[in-house]
TIZALUM-534748 format. One record per residue: x, y, z of N, C-alpha, C in turn; residue number from 0. Coordinates in Angstrom, 1 decimal. Layout:
N
     nxx     nyy     nzz    caxx    cayy    cazz     cxx     cyy     czz   nr
       X       Y       Z       X       Y       Z       X       Y       Z  NUM
...
END
This chain:
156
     nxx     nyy     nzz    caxx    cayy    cazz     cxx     cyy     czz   nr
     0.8    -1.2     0.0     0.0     0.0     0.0     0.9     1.2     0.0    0
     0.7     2.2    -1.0     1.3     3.0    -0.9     1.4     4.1     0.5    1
     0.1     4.3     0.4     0.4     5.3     1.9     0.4     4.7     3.1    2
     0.9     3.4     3.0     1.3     3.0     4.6     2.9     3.1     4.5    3
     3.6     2.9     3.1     5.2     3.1     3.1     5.1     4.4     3.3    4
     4.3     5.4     2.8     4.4     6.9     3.2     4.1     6.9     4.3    5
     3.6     6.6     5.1     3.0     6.8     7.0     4.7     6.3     7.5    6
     4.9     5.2     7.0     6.1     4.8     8.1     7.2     5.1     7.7    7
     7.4     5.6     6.5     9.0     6.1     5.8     9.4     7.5     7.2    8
     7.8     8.0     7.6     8.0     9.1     8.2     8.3     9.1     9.5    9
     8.0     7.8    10.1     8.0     7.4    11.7     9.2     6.9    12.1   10
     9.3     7.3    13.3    10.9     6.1    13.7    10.7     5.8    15.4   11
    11.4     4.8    15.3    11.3     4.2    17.0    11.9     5.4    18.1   12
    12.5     6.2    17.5    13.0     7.2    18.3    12.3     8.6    18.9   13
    11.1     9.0    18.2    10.5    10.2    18.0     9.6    10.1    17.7   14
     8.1    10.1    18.0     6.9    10.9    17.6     7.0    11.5    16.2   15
     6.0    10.8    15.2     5.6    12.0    14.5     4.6    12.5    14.3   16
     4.2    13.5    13.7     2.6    14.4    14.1     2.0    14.4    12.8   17
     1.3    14.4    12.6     0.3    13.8    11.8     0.4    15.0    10.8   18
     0.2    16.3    11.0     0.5    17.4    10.6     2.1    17.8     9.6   19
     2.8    17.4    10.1     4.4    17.2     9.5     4.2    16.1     8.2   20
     3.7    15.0     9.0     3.5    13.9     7.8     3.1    14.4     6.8   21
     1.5    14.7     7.0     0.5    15.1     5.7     1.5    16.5     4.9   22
     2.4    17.4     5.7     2.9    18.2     4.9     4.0    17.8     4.2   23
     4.9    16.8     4.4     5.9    16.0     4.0     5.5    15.4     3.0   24
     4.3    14.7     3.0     4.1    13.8     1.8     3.0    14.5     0.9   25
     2.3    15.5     0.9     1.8    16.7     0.2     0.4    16.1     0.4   26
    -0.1    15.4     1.2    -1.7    14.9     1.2    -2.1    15.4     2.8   27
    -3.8    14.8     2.8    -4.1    15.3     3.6    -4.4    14.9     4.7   28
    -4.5    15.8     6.2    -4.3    15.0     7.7    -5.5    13.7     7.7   29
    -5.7    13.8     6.9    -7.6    13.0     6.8    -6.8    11.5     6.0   30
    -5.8    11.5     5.1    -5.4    10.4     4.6    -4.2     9.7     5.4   31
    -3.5    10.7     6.4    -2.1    10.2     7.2    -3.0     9.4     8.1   32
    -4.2    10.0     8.8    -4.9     9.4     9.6    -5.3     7.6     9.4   33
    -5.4     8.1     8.4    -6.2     6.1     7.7    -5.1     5.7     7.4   34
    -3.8     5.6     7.1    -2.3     5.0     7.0    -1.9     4.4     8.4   35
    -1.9     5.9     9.6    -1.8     5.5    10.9    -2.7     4.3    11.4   36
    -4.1     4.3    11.3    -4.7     3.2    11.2    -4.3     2.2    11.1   37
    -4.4     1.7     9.8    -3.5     0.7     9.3    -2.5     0.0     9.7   38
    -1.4     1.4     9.7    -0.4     0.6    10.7    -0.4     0.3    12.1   39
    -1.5     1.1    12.6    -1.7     0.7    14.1    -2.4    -1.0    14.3   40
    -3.1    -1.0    13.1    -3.9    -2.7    13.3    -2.9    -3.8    13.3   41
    -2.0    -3.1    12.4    -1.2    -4.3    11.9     0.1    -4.3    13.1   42
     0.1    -3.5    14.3     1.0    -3.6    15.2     2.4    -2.5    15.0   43
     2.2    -1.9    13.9     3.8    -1.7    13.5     3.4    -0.3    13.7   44
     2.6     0.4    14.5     2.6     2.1    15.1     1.5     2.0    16.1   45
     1.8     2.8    17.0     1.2     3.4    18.2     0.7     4.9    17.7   46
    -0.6     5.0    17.7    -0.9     6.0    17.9    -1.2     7.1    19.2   47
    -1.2     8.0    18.8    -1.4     9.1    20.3    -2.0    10.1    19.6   48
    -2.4    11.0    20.4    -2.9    12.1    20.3    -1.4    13.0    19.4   49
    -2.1    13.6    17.9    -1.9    14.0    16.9    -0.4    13.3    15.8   50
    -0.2    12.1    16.7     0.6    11.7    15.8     0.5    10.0    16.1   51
     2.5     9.8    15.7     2.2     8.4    16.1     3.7     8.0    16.3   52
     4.1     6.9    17.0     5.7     6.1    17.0     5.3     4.9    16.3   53
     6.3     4.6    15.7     6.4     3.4    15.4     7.2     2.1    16.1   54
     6.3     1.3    16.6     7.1     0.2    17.3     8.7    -0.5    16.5   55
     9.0    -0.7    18.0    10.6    -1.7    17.5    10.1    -3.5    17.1   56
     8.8    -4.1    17.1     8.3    -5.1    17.2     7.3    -4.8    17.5   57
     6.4    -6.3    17.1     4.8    -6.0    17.2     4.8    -6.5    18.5   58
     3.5    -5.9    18.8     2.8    -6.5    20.4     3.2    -7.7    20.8   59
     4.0    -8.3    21.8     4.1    -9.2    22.5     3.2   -10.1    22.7   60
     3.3   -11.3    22.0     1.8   -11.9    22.1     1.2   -12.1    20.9   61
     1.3   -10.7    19.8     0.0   -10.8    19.3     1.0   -10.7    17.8   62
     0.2   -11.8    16.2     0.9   -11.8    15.2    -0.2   -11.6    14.6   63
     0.5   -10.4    13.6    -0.9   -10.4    12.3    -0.9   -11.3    12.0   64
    -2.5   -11.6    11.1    -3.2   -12.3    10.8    -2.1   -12.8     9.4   65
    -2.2   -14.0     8.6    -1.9   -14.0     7.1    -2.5   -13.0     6.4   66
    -3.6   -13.0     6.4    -4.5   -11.7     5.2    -3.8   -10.3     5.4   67
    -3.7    -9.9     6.7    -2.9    -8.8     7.1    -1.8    -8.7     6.7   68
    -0.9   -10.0     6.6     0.4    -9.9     5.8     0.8   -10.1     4.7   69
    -0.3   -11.0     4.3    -0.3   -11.0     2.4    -0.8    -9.6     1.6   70
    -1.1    -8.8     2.6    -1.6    -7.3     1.9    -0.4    -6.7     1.8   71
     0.7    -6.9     2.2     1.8    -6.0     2.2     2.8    -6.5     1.2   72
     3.3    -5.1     0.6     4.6    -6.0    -0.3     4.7    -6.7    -0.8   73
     3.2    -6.8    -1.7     2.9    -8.2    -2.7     3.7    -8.0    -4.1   74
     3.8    -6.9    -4.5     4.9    -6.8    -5.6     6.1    -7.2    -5.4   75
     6.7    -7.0    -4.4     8.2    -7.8    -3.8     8.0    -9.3    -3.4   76
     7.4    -9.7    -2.8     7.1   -11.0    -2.5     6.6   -11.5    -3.8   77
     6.3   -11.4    -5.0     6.0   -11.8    -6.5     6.7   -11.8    -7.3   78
     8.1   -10.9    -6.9     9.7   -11.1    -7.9    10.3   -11.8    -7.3   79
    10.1   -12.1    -5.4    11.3   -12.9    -4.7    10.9   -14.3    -5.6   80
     9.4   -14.7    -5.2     8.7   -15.8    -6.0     9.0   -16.1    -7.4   81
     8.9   -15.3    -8.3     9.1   -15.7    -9.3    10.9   -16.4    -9.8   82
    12.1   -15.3    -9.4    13.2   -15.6    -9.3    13.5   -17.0    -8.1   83
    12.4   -17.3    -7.1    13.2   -17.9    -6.4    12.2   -19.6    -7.1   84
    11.1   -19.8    -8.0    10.8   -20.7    -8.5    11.9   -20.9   -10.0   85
    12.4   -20.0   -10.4    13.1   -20.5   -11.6    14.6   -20.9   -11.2   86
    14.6   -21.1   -10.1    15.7   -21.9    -9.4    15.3   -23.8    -9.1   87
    13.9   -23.8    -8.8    13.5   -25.0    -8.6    13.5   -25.5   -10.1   88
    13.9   -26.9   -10.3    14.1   -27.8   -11.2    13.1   -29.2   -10.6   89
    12.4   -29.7   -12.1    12.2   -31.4   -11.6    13.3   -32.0   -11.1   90
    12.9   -33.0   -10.0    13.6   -33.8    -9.1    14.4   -33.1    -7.9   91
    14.0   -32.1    -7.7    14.4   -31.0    -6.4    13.3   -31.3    -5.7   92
    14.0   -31.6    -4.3    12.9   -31.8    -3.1    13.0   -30.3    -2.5   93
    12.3   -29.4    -2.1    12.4   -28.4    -1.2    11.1   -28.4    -0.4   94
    11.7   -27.4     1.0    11.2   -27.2     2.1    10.7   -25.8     2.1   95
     9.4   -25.3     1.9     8.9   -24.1     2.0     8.6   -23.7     3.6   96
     8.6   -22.8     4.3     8.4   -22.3     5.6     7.1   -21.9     5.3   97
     6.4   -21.5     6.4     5.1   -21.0     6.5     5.8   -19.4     6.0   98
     4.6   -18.5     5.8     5.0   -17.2     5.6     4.1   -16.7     3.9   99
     4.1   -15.5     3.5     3.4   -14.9     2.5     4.6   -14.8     1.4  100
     5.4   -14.8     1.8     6.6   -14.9     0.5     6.5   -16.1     0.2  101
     6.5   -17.3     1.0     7.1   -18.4     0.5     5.6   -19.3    -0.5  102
     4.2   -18.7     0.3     3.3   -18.9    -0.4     3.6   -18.3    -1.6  103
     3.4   -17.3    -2.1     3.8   -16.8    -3.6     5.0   -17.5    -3.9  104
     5.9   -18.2    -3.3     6.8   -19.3    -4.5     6.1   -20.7    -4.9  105
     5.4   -21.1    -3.3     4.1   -21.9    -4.0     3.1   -21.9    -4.9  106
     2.8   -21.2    -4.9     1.4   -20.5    -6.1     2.5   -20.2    -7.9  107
     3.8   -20.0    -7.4     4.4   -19.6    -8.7     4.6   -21.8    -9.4  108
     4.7   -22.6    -8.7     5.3   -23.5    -8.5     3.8   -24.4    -9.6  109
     3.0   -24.0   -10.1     1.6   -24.6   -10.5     2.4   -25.4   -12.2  110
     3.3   -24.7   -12.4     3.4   -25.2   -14.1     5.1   -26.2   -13.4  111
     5.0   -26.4   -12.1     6.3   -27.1   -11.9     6.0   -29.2   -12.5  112
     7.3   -29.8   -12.4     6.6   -31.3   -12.4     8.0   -31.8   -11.7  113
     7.4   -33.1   -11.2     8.6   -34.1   -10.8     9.5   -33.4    -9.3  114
     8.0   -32.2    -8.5     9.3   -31.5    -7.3     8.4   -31.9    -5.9  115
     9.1   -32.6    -5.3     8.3   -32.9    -3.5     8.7   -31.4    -3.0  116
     7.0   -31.0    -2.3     7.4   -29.9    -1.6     7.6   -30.0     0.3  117
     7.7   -29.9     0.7     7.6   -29.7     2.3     6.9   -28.7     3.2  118
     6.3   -28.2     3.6     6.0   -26.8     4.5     5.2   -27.3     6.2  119
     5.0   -26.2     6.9     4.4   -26.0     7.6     3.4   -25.3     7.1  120
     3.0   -24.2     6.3     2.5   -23.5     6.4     1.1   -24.1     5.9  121
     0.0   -23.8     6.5    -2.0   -24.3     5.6    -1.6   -23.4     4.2  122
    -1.6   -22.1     4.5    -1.5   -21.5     3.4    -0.9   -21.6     1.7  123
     0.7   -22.2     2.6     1.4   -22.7     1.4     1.0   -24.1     0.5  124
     0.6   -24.7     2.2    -0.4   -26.1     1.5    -1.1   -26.0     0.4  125
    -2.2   -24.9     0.5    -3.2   -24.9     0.1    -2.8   -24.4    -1.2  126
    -1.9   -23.3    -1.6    -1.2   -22.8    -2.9    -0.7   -24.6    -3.5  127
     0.2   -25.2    -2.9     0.4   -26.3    -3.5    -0.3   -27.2    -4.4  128
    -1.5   -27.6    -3.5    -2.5   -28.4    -4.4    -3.3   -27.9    -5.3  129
    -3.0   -26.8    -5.6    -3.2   -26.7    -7.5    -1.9   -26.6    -8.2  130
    -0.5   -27.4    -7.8     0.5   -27.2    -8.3     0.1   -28.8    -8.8  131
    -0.3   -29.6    -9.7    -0.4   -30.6    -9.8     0.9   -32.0   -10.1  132
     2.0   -31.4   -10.4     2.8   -31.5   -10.6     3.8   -31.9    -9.5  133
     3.1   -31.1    -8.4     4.3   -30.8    -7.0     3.6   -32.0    -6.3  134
     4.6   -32.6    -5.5     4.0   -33.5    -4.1     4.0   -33.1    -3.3  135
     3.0   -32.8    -2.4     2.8   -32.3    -1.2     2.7   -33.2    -0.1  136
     3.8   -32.9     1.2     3.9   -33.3     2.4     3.9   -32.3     3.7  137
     3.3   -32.6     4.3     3.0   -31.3     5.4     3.4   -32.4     6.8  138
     4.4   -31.3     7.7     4.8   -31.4     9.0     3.6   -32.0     9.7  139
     3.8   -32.6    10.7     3.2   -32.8    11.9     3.2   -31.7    13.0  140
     1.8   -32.0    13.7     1.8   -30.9    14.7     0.2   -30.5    14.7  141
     0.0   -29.7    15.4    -1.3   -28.7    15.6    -1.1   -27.3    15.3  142
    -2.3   -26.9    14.3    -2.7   -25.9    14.1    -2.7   -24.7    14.7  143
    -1.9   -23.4    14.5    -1.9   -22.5    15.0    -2.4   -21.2    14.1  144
    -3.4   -20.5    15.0    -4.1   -19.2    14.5    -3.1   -17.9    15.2  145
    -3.5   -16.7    14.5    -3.5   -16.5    13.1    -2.8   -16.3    11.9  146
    -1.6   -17.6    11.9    -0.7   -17.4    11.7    -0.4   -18.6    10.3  147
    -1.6   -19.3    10.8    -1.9   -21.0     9.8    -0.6   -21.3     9.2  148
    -0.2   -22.0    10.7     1.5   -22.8    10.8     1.0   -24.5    11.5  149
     1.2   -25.2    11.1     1.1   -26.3    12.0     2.8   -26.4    12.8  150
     1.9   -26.1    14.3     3.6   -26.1    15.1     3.9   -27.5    16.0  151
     4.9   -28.2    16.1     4.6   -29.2    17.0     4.9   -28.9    18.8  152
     4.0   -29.7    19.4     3.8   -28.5    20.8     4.2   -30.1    21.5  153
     5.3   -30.1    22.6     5.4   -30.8    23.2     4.4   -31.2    24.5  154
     4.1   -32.4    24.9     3.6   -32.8    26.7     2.6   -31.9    26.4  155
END
């Protein structure tokens, strides 16, 4: 999203910024800095306050955006890492995908693949997989973890 890279290009862990400076910095208005701050407030990555906002060093303790919340971000980057990092996979390559929104976009790139076992944790990436017809899919052991759709394995 563009105006959330403009909300936070402006913010830093060290200082307060005011909502006023932003909107004049990036030539829009306190009405649009406002819905950026938003945004980044949901997603953990700014505190708002009265007339501005900081940006956290780390999200809330405890708490992980959702996947949908992180597949909204940086889908154009996450779609070149994917594409460059599928024209590396070859038939008869076993790989291990991690859970995560990047590595789903190398699964979803992975549909015209044949002859490649995949691996992951991730439901998400799973779920990209099985329309890779080509790919074999094997998924970790463990239980289900929200909102983050990782299967983690949890001891005792």
């Amino acid at each position: 999203m563009k105006g959330v890279s403009r909300s936070s290009s402006g913010c830093d862990s060290r200082e307060a910024s005011r909502v006023n400076d932003l909107a004049e910095a990036y030539g829009v208005s306190t009405v649009t800095i406002r819905n950026d701050l938003a945004f980044l407030e949901k997603q953990g990555i700014a505190v708002r306050a009265y007339g501005g906002a900081l940006i956290c060093d780390s999200h809330t303790p405890g708490v992980e955006p959702s996947v949908e919340d992180k597949s909204a971000l940086n889908t154009a980057i996450k779609r070149q890492i994917a594409s460059a990092a599928a024209e590396l996979i070859k038939p008869g390559h076993r790989i291990i995908l991690d859970s995560g929104t990047t590595t789903c976009e190398i699964a979803r790139q992975l549909r015209q693949h044949s002859d490649v076992i995949a691996m992951t944790n991730g439901m998400n990436v799973a779920n990209a997989l099985l329309e890779a017809e080509g790919v074999e899919l094997l998924m970790t052991g463990g239980s289900p973890a929200s909102p983050v759709a990782v299967i983690l394995w949890r001891s005792g």
